[in-house]
Backbone as a ProteinNet text record, in pm:
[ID]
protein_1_A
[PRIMARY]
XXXXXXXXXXXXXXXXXXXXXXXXXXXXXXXXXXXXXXXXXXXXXXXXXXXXXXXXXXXXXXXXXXXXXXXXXXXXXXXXXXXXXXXXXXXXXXX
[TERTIARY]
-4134.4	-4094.5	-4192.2	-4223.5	-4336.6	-4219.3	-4328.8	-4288.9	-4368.4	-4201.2	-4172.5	-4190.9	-4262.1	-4278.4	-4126.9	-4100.3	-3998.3	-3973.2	-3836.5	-3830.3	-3798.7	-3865	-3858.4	-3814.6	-3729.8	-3678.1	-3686.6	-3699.8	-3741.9	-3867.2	-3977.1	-4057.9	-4135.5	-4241.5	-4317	-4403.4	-4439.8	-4533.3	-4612.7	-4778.8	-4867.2	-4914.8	-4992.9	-5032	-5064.1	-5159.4	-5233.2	-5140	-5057.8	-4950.7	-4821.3	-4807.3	-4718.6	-4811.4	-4945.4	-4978.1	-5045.7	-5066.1	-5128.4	-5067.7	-4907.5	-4822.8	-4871.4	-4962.9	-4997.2	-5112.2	-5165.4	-5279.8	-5224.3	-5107.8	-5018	-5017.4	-5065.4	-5074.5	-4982	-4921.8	-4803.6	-4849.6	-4750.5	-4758.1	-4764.9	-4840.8	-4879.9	-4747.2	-4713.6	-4624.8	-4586.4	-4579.1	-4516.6	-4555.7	-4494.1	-4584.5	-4568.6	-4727.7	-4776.3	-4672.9	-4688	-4604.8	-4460.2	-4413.3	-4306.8	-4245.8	-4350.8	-4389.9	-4381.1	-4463.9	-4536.5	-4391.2	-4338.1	-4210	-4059.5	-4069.5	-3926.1	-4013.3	-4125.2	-4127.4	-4145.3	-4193.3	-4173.6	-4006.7	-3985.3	-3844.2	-3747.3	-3805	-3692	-3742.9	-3886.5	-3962	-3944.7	-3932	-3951.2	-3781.6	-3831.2	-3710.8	-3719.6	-3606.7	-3653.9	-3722.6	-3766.6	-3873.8	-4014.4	-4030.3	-4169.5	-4155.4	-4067.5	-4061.6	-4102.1	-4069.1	-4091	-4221.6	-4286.6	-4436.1	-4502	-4446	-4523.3	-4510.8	-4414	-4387.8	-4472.1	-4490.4	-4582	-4674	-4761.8	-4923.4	-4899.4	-4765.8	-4780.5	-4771.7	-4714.5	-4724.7	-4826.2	-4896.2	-5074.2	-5154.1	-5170.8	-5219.2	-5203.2	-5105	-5103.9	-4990.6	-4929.2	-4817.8	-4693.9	-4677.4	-4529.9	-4431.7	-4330.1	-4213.4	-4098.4	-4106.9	-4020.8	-4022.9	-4156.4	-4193.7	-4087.3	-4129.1	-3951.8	-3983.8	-3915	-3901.5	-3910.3	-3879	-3911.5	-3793.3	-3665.4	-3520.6	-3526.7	-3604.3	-3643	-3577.5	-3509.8	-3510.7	-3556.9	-3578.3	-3656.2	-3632.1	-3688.8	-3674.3	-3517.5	-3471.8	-3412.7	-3263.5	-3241.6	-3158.2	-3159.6	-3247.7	-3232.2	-3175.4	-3209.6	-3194.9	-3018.4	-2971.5	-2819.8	-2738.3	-2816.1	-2719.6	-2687.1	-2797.7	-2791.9	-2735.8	-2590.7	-2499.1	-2552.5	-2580.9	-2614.4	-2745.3	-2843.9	-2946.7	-2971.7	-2857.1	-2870.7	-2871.5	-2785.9	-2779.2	-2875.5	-2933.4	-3097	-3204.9	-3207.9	-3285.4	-3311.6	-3200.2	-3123.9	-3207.4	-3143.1	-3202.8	-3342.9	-3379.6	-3556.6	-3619.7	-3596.4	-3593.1	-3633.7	-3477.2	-3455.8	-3566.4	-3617.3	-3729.6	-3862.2	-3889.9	-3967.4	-3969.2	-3824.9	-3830.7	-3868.8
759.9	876.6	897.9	1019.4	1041.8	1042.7	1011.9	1021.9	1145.6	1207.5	1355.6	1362.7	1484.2	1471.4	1513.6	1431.7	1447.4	1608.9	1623.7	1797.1	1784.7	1913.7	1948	2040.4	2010.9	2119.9	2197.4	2293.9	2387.2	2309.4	2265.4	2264.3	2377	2347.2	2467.9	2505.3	2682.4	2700.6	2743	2700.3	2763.3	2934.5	2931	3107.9	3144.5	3043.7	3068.9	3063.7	3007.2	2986.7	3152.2	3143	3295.5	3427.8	3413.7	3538.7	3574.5	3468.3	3418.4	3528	3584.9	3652.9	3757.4	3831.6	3971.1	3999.7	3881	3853.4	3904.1	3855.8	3886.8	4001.5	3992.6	4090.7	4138.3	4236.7	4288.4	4276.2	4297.5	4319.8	4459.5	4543.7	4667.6	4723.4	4881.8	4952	4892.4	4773.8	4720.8	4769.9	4841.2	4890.4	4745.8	4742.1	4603.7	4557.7	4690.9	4631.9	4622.5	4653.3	4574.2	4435.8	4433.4	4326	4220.7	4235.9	4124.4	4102.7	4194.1	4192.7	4070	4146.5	4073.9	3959.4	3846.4	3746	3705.8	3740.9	3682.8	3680.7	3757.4	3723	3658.5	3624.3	3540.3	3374.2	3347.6	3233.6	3224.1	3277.2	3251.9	3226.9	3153.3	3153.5	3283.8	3332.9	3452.5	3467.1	3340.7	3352.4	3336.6	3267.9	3311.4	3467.5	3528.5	3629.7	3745.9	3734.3	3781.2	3759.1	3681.8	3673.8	3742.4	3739.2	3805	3985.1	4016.5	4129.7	4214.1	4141.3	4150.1	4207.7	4115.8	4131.7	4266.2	4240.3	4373.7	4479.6	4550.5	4627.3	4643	4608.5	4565.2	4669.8	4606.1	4588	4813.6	4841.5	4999.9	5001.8	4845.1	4871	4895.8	4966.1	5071.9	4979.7	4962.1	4817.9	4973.3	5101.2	5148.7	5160	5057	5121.9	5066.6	5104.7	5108.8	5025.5	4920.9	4913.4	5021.5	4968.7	5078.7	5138.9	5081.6	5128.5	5246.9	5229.8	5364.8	5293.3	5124.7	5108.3	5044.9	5031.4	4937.5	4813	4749.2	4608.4	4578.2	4676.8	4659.8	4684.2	4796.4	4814.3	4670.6	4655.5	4481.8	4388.9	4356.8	4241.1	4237.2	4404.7	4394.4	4303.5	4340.1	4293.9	4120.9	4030.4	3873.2	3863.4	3825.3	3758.6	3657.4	3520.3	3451.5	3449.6	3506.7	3524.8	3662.2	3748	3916.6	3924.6	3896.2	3931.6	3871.4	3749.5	3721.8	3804.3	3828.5	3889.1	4050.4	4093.3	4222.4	4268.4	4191.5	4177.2	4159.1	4117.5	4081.8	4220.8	4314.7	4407	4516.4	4550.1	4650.6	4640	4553.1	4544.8	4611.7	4644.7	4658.6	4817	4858.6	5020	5063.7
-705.8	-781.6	-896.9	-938.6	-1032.8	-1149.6	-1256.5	-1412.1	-1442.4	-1487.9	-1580.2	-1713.8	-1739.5	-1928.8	-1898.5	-2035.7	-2132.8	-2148.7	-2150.3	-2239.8	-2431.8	-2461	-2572.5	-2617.2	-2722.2	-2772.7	-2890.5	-2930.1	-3059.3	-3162.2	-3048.4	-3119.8	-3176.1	-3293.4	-3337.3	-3237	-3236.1	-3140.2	-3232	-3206.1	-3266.3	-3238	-3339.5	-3361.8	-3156.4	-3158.4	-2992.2	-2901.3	-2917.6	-2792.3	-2781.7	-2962.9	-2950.3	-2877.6	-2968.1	-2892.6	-2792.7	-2688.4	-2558.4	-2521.8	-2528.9	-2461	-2464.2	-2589.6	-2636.7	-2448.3	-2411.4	-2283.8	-2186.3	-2130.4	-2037.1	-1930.3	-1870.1	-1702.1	-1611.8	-1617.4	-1540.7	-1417.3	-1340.6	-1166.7	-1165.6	-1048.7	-1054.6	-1069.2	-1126.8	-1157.3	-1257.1	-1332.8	-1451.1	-1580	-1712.6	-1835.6	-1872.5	-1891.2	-1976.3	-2117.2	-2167.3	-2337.7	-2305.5	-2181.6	-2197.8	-2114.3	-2048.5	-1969.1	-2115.8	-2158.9	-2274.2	-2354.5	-2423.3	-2472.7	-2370.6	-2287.3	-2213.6	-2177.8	-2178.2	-2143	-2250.2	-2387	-2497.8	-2517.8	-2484.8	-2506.3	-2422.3	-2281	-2202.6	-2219.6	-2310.1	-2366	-2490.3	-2564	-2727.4	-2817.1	-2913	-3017	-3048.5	-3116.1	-3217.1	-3330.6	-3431.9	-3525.6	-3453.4	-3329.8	-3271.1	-3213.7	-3190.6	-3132.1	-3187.1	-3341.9	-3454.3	-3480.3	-3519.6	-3540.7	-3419.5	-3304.1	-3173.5	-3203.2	-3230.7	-3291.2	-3403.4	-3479.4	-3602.8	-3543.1	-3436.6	-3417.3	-3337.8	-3232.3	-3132.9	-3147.4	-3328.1	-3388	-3440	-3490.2	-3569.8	-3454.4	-3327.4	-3236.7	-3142.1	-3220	-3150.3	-3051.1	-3012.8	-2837.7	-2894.6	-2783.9	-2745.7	-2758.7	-2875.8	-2858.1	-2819.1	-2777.8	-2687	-2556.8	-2508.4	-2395	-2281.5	-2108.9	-2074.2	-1947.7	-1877.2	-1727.7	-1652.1	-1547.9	-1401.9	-1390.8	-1471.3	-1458.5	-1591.7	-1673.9	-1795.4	-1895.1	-1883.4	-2025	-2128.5	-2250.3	-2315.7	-2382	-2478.8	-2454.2	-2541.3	-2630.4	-2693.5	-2601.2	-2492.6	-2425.6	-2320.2	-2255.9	-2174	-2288.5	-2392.3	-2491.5	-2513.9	-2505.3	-2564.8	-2424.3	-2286.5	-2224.7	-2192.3	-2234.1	-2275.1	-2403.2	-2386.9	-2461.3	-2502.2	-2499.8	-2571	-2661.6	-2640.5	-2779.2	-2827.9	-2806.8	-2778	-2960.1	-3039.5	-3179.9	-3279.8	-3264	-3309.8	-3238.1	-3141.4	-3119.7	-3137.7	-3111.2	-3192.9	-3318.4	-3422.4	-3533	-3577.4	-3506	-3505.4	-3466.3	-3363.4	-3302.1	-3359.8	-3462.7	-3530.7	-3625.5	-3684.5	-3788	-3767.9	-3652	-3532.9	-3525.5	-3532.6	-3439	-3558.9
[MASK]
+++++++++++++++++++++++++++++++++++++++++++++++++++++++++++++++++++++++++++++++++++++++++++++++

């Protein structure tokens, strides 16, 4: 049997690791900025999520931009109950 790293939990992520995500490559038909958004957000705490936010505003991208269903990151985020109101909040700072 192979030896598994260990898991970790709420360690710090560095600057490079949050905004590696800003890199991020959709699958064709996918809008990139919200591609980049919902995997920062189905990966990130919400204070890295927040610093990812920061730059992606800096940076000119659409934090309304929408899935293929037309909605955006903030309408997906309400429907995960468990990190929906930190992340919520992080959000609104944003629009």
């Amino acid at each position: 049997m192979a030896v598994s790293q260990p898991a970790t939990f709420n360690e710090g992520w560095s600057d490079e690791r949050v905004f590696a995500y800003l890199g991020h490559v959709p699958p064709e038909g996918i809008n990139a900025d919200f591609y980049v958004l919902y995997n920062a957000f189905k990966h990130m705490r919400a204070y890295d999520f927040e610093r990812l936010l920061t730059q992606f505003k800096q940076d000119g991208r659409d934090i309304l931009a929408q899935d293929t269903q037309g909605q955006n990151i903030y309408q997906v985020i309400s429907n995960f109950p468990k990190q929906r109101d930190e992340f919520l909040v992080v959000l609104k700072k944003f629009m």
